[in-house]
N, CA, C and O atoms as CSV, one atom per row, in Angstrom:
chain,resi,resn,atom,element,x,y,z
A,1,UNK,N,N,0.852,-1.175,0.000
A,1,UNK,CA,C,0.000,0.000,0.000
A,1,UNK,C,C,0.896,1.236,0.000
A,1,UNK,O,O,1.893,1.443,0.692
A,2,UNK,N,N,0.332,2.008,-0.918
A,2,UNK,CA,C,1.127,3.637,-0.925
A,2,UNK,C,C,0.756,4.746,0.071
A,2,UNK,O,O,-0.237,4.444,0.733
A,3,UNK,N,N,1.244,5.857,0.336
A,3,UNK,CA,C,0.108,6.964,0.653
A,3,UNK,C,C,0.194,7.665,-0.833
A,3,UNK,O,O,0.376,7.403,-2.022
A,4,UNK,N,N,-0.111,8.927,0.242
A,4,UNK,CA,C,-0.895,9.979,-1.451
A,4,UNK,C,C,0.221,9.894,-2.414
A,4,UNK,O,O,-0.029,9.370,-3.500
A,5,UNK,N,N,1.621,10.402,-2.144
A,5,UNK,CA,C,2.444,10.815,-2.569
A,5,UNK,C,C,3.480,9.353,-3.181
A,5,UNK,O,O,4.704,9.217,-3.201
A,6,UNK,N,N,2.563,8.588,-3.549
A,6,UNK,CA,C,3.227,7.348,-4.564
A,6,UNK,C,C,3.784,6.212,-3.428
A,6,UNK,O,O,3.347,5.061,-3.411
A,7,UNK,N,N,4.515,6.565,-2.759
A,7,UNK,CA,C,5.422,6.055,-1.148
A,7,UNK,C,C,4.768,4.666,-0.644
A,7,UNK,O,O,3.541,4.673,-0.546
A,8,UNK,N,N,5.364,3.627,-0.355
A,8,UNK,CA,C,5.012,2.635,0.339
A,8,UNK,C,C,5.245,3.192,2.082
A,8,UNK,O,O,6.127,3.822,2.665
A,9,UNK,N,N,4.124,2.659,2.424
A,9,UNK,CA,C,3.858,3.369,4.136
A,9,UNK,C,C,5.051,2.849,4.853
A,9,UNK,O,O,5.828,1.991,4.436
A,10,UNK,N,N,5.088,3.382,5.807
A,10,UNK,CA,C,6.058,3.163,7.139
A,10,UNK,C,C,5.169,2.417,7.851
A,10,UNK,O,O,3.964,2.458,7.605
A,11,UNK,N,N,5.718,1.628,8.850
A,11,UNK,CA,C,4.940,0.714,9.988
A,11,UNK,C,C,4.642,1.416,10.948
A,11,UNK,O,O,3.997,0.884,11.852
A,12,UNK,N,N,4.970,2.657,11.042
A,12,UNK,CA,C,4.082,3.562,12.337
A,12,UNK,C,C,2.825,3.843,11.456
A,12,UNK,O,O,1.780,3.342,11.872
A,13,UNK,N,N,2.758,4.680,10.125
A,13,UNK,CA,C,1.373,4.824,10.014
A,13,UNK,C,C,0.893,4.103,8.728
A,13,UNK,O,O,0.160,4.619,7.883
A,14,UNK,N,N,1.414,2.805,8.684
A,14,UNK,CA,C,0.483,1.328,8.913
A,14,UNK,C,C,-0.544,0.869,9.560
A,14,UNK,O,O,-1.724,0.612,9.323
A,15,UNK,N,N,0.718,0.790,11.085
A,15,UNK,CA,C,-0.385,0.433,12.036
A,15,UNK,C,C,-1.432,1.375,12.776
A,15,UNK,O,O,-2.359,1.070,13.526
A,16,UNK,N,N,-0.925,2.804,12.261
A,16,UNK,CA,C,-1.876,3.818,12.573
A,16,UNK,C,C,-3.088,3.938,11.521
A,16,UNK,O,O,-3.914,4.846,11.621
A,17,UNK,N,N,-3.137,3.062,10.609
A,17,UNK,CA,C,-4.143,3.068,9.388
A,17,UNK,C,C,-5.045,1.927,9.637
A,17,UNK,O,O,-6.252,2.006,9.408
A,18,UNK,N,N,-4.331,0.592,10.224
A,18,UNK,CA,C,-5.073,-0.410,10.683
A,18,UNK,C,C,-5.501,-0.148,12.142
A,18,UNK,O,O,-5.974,-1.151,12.678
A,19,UNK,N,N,-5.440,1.170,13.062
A,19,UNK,CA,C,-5.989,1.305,14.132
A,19,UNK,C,C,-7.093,1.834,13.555
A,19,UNK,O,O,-8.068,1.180,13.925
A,20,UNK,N,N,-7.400,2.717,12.817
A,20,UNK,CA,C,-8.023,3.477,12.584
A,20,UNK,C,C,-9.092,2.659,11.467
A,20,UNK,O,O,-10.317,2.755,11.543
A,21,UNK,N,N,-8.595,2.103,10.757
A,21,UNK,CA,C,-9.696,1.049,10.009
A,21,UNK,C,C,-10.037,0.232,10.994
A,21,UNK,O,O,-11.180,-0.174,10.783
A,22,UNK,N,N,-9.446,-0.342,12.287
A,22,UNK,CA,C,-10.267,-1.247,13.068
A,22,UNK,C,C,-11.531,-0.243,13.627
A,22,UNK,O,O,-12.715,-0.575,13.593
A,23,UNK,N,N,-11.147,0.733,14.019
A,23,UNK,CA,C,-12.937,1.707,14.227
A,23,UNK,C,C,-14.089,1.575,13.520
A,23,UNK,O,O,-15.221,1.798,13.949
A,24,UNK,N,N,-13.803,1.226,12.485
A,24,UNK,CA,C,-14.541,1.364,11.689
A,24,UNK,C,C,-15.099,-0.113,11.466
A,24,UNK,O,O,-15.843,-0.225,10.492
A,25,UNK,N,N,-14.860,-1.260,12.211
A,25,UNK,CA,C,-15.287,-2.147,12.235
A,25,UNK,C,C,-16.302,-2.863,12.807
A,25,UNK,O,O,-16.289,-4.023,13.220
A,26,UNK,N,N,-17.587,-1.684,12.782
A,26,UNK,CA,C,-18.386,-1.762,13.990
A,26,UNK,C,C,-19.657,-1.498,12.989
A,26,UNK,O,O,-19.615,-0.376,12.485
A,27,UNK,N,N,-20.606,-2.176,12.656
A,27,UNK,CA,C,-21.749,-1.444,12.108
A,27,UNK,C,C,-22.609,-0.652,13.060
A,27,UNK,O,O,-23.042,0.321,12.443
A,28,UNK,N,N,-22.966,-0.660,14.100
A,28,UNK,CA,C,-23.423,0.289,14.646
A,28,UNK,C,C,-22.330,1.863,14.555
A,28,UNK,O,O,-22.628,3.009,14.215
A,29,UNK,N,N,-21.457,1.464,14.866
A,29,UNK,CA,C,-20.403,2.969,13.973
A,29,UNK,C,C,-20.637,4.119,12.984
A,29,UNK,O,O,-20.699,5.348,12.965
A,30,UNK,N,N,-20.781,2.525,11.770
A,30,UNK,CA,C,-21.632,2.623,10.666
A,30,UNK,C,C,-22.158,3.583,10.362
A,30,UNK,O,O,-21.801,4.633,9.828
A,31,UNK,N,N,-23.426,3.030,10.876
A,31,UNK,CA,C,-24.781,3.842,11.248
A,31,UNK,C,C,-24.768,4.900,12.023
A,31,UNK,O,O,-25.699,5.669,11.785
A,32,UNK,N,N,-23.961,5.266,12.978
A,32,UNK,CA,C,-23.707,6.604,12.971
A,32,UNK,C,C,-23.385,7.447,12.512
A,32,UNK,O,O,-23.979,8.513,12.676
A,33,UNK,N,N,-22.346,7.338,11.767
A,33,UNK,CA,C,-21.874,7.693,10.529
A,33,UNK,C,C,-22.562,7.983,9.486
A,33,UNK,O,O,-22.111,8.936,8.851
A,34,UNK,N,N,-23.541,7.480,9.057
A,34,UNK,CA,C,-24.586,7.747,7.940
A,34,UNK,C,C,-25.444,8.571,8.792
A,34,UNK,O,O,-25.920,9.571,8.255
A,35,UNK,N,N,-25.719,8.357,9.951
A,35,UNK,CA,C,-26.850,9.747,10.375
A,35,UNK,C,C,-25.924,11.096,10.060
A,35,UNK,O,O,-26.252,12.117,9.457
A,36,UNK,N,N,-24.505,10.705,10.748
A,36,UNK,CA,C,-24.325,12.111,10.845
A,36,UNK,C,C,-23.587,12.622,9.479
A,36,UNK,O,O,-23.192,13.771,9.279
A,37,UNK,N,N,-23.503,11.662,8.705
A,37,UNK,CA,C,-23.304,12.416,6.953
A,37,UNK,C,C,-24.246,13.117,6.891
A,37,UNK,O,O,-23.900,14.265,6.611
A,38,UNK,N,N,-25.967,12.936,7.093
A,38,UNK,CA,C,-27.091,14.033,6.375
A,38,UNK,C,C,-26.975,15.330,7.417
A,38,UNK,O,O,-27.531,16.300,6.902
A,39,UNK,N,N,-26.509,15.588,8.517
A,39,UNK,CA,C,-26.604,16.552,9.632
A,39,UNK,C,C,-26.258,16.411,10.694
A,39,UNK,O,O,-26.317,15.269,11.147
A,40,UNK,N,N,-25.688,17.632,11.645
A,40,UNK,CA,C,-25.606,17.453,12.867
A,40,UNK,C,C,-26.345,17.317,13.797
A,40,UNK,O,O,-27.217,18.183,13.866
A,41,UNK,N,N,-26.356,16.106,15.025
A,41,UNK,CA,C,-27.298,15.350,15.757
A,41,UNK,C,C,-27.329,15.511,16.901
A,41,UNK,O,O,-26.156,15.657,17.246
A,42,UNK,N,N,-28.130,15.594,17.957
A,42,UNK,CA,C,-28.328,15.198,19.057
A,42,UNK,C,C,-27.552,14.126,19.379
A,42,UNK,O,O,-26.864,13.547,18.538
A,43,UNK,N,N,-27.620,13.721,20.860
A,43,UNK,CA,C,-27.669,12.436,21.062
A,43,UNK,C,C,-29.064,11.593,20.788
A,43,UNK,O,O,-29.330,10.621,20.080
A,44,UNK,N,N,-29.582,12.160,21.396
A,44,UNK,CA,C,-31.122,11.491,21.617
A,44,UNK,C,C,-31.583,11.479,19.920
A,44,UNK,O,O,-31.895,10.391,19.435
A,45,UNK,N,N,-31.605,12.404,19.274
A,45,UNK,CA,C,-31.734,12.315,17.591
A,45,UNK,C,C,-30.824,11.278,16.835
A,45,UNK,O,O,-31.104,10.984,15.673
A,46,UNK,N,N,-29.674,10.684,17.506
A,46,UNK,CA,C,-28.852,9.817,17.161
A,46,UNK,C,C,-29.379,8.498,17.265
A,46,UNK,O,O,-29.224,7.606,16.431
A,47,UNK,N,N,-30.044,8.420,18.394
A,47,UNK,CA,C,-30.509,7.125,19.422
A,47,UNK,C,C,-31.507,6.778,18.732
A,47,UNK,O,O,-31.578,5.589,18.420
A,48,UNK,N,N,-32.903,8.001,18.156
A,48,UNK,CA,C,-33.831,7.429,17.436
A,48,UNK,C,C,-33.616,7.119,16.106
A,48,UNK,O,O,-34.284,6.318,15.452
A,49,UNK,N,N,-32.353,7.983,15.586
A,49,UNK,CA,C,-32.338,7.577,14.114
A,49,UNK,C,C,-31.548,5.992,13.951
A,49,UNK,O,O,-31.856,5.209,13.053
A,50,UNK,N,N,-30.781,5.782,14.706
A,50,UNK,CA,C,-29.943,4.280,14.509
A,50,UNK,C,C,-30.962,3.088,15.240
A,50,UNK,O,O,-30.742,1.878,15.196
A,51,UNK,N,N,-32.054,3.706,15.876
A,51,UNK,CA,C,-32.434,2.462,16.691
A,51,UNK,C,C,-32.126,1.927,17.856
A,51,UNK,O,O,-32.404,0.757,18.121
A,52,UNK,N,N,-31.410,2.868,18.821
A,52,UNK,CA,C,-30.543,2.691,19.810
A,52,UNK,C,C,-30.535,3.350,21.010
A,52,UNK,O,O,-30.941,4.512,20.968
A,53,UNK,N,N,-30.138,2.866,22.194
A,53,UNK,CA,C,-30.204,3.578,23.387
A,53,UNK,C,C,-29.479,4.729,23.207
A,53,UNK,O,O,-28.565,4.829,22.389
A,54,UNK,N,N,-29.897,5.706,24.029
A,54,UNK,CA,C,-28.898,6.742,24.185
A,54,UNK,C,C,-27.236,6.359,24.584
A,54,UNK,O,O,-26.175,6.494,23.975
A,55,UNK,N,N,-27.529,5.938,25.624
A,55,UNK,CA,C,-26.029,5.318,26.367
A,55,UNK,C,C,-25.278,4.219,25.505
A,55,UNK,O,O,-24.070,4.087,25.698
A,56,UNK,N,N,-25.946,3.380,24.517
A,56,UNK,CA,C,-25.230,2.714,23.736
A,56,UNK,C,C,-24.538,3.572,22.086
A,56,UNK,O,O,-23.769,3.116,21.240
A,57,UNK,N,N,-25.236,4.950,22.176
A,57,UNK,CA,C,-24.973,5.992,20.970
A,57,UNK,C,C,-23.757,6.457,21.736
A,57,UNK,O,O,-22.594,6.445,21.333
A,58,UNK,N,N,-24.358,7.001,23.282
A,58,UNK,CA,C,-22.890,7.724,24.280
A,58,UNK,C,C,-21.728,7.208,23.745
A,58,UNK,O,O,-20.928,7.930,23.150
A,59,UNK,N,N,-21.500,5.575,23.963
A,59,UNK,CA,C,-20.339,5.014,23.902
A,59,UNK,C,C,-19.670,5.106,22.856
A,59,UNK,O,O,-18.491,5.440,22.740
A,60,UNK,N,N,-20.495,4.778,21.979
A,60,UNK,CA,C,-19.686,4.354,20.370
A,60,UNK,C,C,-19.434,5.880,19.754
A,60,UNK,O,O,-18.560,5.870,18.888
A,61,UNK,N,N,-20.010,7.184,20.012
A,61,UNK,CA,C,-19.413,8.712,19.942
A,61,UNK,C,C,-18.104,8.583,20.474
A,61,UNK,O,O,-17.104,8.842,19.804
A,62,UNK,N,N,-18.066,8.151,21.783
A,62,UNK,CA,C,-16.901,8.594,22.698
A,62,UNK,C,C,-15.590,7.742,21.523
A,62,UNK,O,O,-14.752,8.395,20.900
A,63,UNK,N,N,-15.687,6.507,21.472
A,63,UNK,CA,C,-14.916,5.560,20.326
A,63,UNK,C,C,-14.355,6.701,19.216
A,63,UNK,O,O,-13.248,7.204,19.025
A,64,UNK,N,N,-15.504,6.835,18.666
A,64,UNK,CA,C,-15.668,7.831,17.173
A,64,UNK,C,C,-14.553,9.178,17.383
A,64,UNK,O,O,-13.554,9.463,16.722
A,65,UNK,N,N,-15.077,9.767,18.412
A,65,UNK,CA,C,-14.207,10.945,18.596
A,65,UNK,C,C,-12.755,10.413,19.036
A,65,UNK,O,O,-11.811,11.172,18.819
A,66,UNK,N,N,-12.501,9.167,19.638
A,66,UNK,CA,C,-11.378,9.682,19.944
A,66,UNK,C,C,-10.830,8.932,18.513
A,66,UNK,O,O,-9.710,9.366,18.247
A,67,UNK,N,N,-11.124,8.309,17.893
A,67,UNK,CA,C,-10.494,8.172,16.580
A,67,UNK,C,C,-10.552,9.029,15.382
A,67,UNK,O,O,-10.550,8.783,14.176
A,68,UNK,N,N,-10.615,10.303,16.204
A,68,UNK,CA,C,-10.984,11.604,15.325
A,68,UNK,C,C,-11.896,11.152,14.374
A,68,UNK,O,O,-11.371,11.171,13.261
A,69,UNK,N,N,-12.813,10.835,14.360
A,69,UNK,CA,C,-14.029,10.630,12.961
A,69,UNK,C,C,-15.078,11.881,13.367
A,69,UNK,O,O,-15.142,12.827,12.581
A,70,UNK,N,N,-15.801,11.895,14.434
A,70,UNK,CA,C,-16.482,13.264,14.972
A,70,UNK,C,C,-16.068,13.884,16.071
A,70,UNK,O,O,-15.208,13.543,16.883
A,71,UNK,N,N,-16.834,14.939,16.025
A,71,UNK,CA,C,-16.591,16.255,16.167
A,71,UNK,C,C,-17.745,16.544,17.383
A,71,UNK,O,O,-18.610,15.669,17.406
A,72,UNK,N,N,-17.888,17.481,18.266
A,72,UNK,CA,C,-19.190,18.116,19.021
A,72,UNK,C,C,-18.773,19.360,19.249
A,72,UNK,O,O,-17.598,19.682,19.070
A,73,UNK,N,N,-19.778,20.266,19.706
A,73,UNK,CA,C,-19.989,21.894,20.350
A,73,UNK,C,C,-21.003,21.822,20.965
A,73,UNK,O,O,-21.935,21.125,20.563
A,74,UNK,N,N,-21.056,22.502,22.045
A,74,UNK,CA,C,-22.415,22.024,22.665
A,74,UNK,C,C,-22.786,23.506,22.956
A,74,UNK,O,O,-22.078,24.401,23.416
A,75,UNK,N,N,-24.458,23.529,22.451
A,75,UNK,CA,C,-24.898,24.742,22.441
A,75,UNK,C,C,-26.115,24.392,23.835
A,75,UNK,O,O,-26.884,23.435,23.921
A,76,UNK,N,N,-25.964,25.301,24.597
A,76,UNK,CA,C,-26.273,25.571,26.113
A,76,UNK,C,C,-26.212,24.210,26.905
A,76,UNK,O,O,-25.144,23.709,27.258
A,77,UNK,N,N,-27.387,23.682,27.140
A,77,UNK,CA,C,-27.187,21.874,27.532
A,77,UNK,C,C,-27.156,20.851,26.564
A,77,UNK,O,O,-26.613,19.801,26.907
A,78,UNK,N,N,-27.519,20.915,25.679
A,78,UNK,CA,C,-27.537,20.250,24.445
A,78,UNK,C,C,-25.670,20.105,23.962
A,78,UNK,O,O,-24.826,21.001,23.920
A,79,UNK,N,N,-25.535,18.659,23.663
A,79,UNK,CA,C,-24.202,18.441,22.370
A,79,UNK,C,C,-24.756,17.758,21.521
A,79,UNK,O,O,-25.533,16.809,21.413
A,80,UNK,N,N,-23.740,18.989,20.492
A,80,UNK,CA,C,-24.567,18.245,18.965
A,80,UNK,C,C,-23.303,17.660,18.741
A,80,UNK,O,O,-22.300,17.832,19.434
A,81,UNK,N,N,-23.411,16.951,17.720
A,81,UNK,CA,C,-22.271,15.763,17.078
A,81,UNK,C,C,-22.237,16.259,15.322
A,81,UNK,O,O,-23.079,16.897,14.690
A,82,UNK,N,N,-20.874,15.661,14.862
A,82,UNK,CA,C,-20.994,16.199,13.183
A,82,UNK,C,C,-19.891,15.260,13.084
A,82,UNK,O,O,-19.272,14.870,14.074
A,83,UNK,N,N,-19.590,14.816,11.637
A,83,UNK,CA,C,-18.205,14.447,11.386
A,83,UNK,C,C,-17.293,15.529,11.314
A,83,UNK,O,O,-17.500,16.680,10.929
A,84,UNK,N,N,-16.216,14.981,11.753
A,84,UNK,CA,C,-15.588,16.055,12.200
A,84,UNK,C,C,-14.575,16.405,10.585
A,84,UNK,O,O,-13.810,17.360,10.714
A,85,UNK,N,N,-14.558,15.812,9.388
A,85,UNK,CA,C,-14.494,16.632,8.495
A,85,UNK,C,C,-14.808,16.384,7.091
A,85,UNK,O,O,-15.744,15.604,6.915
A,86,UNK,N,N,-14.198,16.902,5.963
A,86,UNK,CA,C,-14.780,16.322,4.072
A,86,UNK,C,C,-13.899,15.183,4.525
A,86,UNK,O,O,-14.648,14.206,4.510
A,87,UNK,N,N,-12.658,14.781,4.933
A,87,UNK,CA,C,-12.466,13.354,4.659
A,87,UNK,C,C,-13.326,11.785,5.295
A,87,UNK,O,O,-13.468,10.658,4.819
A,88,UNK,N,N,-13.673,12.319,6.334
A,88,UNK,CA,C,-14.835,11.706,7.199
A,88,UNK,C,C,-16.020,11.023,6.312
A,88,UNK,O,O,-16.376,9.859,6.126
A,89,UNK,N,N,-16.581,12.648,5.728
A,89,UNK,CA,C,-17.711,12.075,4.602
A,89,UNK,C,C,-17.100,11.644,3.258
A,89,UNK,O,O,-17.782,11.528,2.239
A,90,UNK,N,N,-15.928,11.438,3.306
A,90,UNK,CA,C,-15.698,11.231,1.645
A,90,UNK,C,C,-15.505,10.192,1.737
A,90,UNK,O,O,-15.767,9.471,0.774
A,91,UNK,N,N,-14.754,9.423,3.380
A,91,UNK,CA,C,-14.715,8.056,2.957
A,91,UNK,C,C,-16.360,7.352,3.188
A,91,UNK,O,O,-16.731,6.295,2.679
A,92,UNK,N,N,-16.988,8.029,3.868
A,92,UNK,CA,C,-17.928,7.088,4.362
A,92,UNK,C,C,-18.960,7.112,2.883
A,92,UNK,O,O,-19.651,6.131,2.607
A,93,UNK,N,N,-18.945,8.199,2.123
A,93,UNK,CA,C,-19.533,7.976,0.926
A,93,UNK,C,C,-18.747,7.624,-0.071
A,93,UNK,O,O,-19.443,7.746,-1.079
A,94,UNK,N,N,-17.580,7.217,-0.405
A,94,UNK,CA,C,-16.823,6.047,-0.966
A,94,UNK,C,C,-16.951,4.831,-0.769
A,94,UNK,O,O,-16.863,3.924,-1.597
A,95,UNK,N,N,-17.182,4.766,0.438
A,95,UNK,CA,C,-17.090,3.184,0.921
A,95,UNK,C,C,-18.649,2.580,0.984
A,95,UNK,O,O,-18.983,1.414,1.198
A,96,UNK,N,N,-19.465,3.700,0.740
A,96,UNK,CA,C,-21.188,3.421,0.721
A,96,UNK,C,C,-21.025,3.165,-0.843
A,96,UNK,O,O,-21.546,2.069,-1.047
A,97,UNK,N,N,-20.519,3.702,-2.077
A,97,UNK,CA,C,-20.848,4.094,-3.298
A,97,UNK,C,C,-20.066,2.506,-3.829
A,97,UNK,O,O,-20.673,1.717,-4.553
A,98,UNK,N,N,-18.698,2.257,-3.336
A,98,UNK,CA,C,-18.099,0.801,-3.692
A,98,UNK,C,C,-19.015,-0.236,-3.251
A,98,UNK,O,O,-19.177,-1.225,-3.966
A,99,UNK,N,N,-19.788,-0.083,-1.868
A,99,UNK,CA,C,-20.568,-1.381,-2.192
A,99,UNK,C,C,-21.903,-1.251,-2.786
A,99,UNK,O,O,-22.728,-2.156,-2.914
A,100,UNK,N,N,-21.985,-0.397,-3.027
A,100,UNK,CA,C,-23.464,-0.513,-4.208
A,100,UNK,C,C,-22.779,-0.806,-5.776
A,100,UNK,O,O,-23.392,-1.315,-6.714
A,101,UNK,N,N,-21.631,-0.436,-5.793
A,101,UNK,CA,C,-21.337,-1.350,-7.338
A,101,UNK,C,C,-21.579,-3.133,-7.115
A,101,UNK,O,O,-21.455,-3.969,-6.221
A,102,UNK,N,N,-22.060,-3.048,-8.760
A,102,UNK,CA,C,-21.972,-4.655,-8.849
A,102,UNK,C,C,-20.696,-5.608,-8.550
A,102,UNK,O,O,-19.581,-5.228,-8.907
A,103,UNK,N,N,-20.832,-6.578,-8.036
A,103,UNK,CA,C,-19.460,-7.578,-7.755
A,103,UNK,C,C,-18.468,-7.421,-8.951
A,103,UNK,O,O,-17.334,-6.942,-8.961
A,104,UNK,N,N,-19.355,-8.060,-10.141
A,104,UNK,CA,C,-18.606,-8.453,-11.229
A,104,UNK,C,C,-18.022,-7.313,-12.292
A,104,UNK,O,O,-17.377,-7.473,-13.328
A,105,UNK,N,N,-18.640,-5.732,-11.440
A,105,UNK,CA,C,-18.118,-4.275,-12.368
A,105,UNK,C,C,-19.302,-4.309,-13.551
A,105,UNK,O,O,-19.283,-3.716,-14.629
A,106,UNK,N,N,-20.073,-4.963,-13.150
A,106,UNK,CA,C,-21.040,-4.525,-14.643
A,106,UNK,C,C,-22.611,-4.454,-13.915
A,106,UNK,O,O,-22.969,-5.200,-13.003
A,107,UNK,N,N,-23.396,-3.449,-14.501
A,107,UNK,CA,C,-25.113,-3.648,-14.208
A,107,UNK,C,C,-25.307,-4.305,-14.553
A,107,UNK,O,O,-24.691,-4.880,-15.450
A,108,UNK,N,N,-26.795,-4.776,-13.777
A,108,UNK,CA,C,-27.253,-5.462,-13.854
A,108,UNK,C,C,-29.041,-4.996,-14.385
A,108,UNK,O,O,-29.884,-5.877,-14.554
């Protein structure tokens, strides 16, 4: 594997690429992730849109952020949540857009 700049990776951010792809190994993650591609969320707006407890949304945010994927500001008592940037949504709508292609590269 390369990075941007043609380069075969170093084993620090290798394994900083496979930490960071292991986050992402969570479909409930996922699904956070796709709420918060259309807008920034509540918790509780999180909880009803994935199907999920609040405290089980709590956790997997806390995950998210610290693997820098989102972001919060909290306006008076309320925290809202967002991805925290265009690469955030670019992979998560890359990686939505590759599996809606066909297996075999052709329509069907």
């Amino acid at each position: 594997m390369t990075d941007h700049s043609g380069k075969i990776l170093n084993q620090v951010k290798a394994q900083r690429m496979a930490e960071f792809f292991g986050v992402l190994g969570d479909a409930n993650r996922w699904r956070i992730l796709s709420a918060l591609a259309t807008g920034e969320m509540r918790v509780g707006e999180l909880a009803a849109a994935v199907e999920m407890s609040e405290s089980a949304v709590s956790h997997q945010l806390r995950t998210l952020r610290t693997a820098r994927l989102v972001s919060y500001r909290k306006e008076g008592r309320n925290v809202i949540y967002r991805l925290k940037d265009h690469h955030i949504l670019n992979l998560y709508r890359d990686a939505s857009e590759h599996l809606d292609e066909p297996e075999d590269g052709h329509t069907h």
